[in-house]
N, C-alpha and C positions, 0 to 999 in steps of 0.2 A: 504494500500500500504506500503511495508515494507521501511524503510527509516534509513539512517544513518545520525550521527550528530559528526560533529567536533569543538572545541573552540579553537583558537589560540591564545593565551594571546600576542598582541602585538601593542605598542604605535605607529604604522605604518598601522592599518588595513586601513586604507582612502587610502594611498600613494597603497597600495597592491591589495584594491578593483580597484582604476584605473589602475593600471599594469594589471593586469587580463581583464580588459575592453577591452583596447585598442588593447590589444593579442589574445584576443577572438573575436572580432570584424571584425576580417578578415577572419573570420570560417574556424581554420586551422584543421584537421583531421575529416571534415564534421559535427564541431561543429555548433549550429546554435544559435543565444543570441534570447533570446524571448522576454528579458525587460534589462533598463538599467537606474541607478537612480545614486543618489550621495549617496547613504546609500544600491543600492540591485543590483547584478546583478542575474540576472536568464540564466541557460542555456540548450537548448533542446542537451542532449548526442542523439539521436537518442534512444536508449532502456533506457533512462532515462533522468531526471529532476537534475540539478544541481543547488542551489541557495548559493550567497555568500552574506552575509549581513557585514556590519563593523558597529563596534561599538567603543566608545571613547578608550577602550583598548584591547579589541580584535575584530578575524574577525572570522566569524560563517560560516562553510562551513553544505551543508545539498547535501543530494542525496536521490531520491525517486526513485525505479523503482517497476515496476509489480511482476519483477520474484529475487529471492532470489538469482542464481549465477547470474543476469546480476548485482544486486545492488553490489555485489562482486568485479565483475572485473568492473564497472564503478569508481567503489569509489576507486579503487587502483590506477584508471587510473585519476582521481583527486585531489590523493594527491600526486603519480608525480610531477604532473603540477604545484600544489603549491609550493611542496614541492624544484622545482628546480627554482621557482622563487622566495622564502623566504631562500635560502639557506645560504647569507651572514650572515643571522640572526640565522639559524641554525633552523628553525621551523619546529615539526613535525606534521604530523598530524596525528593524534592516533580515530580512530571512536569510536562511543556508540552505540546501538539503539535509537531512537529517540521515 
């Protein structure tokens, strides 16, 4: 399953993984959370798997889907999201392959 991975260097992943919890939690754009921990959340995009993990200095965003344009436009449409809730910080998110 082809998969993207991002690493966000930042002393706030814990305060960010809960931002993202509590936002996603309300399943806004037919988001659905599949798990929720103090170190992971997971989230079903519908045509893909979203997972954010934090770690003491950063936060590890990952997106798995079946098909090669859906991991595309899922994963643009996940660092948005991030991307406009890390904004004070300025954090980008840049993907790799995984």
């Amino acid at each position: 399953m082809p998969a993207l991975e991002a690493h966000l260097g930042t002393p706030r992943a814990e305060r960010y993984l809960a931002q993202l919890t509590s936002h996603l939690s309300h399943g806004p754009g037919g988001l659905t959370v599949l798990s929720t921990s103090a170190e992971e959340l997971v989230v079903d995009l519908g045509t893909a798997t979203w997972s954010v993990r934090a770690a003491p200095a950063e936060l590890l965003l990952r997106v798995e889907a079946d098909d090669a344009d859906e991991l595309e436009q899922q994963s643009a449409r996940v660092a948005h999201r991030v991307e406009q809730i890390a904004r004070r910080d300025g954090l980008q998110v840049v993907w790799q392959q995984a």
